[in-house]
N, C-alpha and C positions, 0 to 999 in steps of 0.2 A: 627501818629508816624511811622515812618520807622524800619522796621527789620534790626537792624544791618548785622544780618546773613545773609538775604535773599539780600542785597547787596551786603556783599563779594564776595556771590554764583556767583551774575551776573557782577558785576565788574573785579574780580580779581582769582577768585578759578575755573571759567567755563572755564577750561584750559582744552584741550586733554589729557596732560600728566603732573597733579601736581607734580608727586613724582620728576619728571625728570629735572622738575624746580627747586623744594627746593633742589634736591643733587649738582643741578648747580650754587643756591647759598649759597651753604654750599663749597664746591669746591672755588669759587670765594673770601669767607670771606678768607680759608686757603693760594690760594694762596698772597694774601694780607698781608701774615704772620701776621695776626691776632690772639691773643688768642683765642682760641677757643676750647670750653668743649663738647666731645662729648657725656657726659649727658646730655647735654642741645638742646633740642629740636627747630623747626622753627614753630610758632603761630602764626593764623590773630590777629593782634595788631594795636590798635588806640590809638594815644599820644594825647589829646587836651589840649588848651593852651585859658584861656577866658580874654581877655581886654576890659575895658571903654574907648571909643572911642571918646568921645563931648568932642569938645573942643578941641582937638589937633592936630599937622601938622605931628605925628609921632607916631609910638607903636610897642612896640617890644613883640614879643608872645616864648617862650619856650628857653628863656636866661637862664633860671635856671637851667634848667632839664638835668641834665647826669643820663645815666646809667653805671651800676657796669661792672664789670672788663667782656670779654667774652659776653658780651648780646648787642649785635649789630643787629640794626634796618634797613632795607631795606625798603625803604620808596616807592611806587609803585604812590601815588595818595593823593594829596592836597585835601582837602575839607574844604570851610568857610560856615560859619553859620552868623546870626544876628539878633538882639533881645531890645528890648525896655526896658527895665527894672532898676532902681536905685539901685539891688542888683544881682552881675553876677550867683549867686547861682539863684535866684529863674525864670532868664528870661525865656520865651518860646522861645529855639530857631527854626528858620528857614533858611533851606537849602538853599545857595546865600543871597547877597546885596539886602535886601529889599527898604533899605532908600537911597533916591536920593543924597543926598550931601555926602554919604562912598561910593558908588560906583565909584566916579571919581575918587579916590586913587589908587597907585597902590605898591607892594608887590614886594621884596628882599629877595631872599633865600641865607642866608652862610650858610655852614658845615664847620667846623672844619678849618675860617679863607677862606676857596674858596666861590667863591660866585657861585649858580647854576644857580638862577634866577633872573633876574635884571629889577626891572620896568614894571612886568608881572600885567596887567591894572586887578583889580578885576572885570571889564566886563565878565572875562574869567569865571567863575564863576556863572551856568546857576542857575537862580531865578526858585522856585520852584511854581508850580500852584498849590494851594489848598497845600501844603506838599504833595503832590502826586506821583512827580516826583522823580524814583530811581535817575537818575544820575542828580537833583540839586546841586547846591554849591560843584562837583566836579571839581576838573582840575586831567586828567590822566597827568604822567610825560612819557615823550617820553624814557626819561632813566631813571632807577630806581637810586636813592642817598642812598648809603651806608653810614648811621651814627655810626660813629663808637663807642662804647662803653668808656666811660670818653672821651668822646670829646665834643665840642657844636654847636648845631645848632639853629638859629634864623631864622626866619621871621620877619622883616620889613614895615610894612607898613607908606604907603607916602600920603600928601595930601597936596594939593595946599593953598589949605583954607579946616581949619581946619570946621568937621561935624559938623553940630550945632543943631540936633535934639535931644533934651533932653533925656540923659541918656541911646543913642546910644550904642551898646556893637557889638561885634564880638569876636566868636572864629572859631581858626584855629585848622584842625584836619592833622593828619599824617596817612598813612592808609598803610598799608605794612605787611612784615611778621619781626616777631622780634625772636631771641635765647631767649629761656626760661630756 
């Protein structure tokens, strides 16, 4: 199993200067003229989103999910999992496309109606050895996507011919810092 924590550390927190970054995007939400509550603090925050995936040419991951008014999500780095399981609660997941017929799909990012990512191939998305590997099933985003609070964002995913490995799953994570 992977330390969540000890991933931030080396993915996204192993900054020179953290503070100087959160005030830059605390700075960047305002000018945005955003609501924004300066009780409310910037935390490493993961959103995931888990779908069954056999059997189909399509699947959308985090259509539902808004957050409340001020608590706006800077999303820094994509991360997919996948897992064999008939119930998405109990699957073992693992870090990247393990199964050969979801890997040839590929993945659409909207925010709030914009699309960020279009047809970005889940090859992108390094298989992990052993679970071993910190940066498996990440993709870093070259620009961070500000989600902004009661808005929606989805992911996408596309496949030519639908996966057909019995009770196929993947979930998509969000990895950023979010207003608390």
């Amino acid at each position: 199993m992977i330390n969540n924590s000890n991933l931030f550390e080396t993915l996204i927190l192993n900054l020179t200067q953290p503070d100087a970054i959160l005030n830059a995007l605390a700075a960047y939400i305002k000018k945005q003229n955003l609501t924004y509550d300066n009780a409310k603090v910037f935390a490493k925050y993961v959103e995931g989103s888990n779908r069954v995936v056999v059997s189909l040419t399509n699947q959308t991951w985090f259509q539902d999910v808004t957050f409340p008014q001020s608590e706006h999500f800077i999303v820094l780095a994509l991360r997919v999992l996948s897992g064999a399981n008939a119930t998405l609660a109990a699957s073992a997941w693992l870090p990247g496309v393990a199964d050969a017929l979801t890997i040839n799909g590929s993945i659409s990012l909207t925010n709030n109606g914009v699309v960020f990512l279009k047809n970005l191939p889940l090859t992108v998305f390094p298989l992990s050895t052993n679970n071993a590997d910190i940066e498996a099933g990440f993709f870093i985003l070259e620009k961070p996507i500000l989600w902004q609070a009661q808005t929606s964002l989805s992911i996408l995913a596309t496949w030519a011919t639908a996966p057909s490995t019995a009770n196929q799953n993947l979930r998509f994570e969000l990895w950023g810092y979010k207003l608390i």
